[in-house]
C-alpha positions in Angstrom: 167.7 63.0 72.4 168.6 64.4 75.8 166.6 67.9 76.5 168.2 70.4 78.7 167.2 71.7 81.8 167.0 74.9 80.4 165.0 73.7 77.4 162.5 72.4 79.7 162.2 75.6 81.7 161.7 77.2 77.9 158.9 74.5 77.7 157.1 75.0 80.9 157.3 79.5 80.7 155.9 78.7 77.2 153.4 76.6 78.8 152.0 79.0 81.7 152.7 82.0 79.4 149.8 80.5 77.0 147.2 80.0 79.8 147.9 83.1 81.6 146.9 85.3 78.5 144.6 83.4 77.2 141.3 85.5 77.5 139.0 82.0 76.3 140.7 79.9 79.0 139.8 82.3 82.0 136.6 83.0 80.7 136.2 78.9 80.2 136.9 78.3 83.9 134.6 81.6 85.1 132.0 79.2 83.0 132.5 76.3 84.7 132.8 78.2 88.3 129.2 79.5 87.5 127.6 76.2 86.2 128.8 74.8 89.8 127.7 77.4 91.4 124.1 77.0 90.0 124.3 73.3 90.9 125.5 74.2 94.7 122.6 76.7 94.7 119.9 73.9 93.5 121.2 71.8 96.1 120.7 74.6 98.8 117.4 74.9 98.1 116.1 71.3 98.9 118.0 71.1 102.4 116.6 70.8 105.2 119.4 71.4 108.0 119.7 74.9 108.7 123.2 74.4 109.2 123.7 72.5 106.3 122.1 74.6 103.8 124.1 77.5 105.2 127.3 75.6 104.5 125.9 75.1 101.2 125.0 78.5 100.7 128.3 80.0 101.8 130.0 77.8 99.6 128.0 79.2 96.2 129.0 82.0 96.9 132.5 81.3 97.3 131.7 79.8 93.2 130.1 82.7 91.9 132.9 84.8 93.8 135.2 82.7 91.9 133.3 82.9 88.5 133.1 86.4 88.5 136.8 86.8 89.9 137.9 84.7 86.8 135.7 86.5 84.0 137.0 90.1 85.4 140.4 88.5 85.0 139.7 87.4 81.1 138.3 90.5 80.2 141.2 92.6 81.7 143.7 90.3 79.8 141.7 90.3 76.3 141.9 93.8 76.6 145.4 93.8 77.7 147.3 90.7 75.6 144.5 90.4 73.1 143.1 87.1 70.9 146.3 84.3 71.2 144.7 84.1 66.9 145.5 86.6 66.4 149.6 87.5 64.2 151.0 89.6 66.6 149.8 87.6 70.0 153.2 88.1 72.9 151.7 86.1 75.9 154.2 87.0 79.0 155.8 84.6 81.8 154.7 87.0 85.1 151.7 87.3 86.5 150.5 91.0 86.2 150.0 92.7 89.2 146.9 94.7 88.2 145.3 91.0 88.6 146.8 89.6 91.5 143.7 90.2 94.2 140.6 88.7 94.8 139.2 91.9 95.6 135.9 91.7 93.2 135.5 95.3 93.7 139.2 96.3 92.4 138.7 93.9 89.6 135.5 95.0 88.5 136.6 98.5 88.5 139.1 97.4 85.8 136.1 96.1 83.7 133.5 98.9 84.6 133.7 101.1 87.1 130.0 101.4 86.7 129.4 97.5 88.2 131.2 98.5 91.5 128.4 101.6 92.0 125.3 99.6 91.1 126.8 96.5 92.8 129.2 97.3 95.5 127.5 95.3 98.6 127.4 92.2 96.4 130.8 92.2 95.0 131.9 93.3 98.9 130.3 90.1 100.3 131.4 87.8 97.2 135.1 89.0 98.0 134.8 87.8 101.6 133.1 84.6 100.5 136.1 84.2 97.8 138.8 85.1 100.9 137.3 83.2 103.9 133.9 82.9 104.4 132.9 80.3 101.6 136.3 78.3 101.9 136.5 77.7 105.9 133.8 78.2 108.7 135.9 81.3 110.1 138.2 83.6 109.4 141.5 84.0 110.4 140.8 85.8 113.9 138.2 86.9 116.2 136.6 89.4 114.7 138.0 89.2 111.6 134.7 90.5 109.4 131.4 89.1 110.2 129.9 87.1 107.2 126.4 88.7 106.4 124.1 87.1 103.7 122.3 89.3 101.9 119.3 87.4 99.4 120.3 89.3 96.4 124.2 88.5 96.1 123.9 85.2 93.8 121.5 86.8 91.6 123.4 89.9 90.9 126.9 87.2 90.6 124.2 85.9 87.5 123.2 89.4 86.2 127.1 90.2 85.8 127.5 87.5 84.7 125.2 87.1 81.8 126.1 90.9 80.7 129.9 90.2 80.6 130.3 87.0 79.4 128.7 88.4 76.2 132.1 89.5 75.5 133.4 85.9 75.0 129.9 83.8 74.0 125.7 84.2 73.5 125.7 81.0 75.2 124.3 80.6 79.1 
């Protein structure tokens, strides 16, 4: 049986369309994303290169960045697309535009606009570690935004964390 080119386009949309409105499947990668970062973080701790552990450091945050990024995004699109169990479940080929940023503070906003007044440095510095600071050693110019760490950002990426993933699970 020969398929069409068009049938496999069909296949593919249908493919992507599941993922990308699946709520459980961005929520399961925000879970995996937060279980590295904890690893990264343990790892951090028992360096002893300055340089190293800074590295290290940068790059959890660049994971809980990430984890939060991806749970903001899986709330938004339970909210928006709802359970794929449930009868009248449409997932949709295009990417929505309310989602496509990094911008922890724009996403959260979506969620609760109360996380980006009682967290707005944190969410600020996890932003620049998801855009540049955890992925490369500078940013794209010259004084391109200086990376400041700040002791509190991982533990409020965790506090978020544990509140809103209680929209998907009870476990850790």
């Amino acid at each position: 049986m020969d398929v069409t080119p068009e049938e496999v386009e069909d296949f593919v949309n249908g493919q992507f369309a599941q993922k990308l409105c699946d709520a459980t499947a961005w929520f399961g990668h925000a879970r995996a994303l937060i279980a590295s970062a904890r690893i990264s973080k343990e790892s951090a701790a028992v360096l002893i290169s300055h340089t190293e552990k800074s590295e290290l450091e940068n790059v959890c945050s660049f994971l809980y960045g990430l984890a939060l990024e991806n749970l903001f995004k899986a709330i938004w699109i339970h909210r928006k697309f709802g359970s794929p169990w449930e009868e009248d479940w449409l997932p949709q080929t295009k990417f929505p535009k309310e989602i496509q940023t990094h911008d922890l503070k724009k996403l959260a906003e979506k969620v609760d606009p109360k996380l980006v007044e009682k967290y707005d440095f944190s969410l600020e510095l996890l932003t620049e570690a998801v855009t540049w600071a955890g992925r490369y050693p500078c940013g794209l110019k010259a004084g391109a935004g200086a990376y400041v760490r700040y002791s509190q950002v991982h533990d409020h990426a965790e506090e978020i964390y544990a509140k809103y993933r209680r929209f998907f699970t009870i476990s850790r």
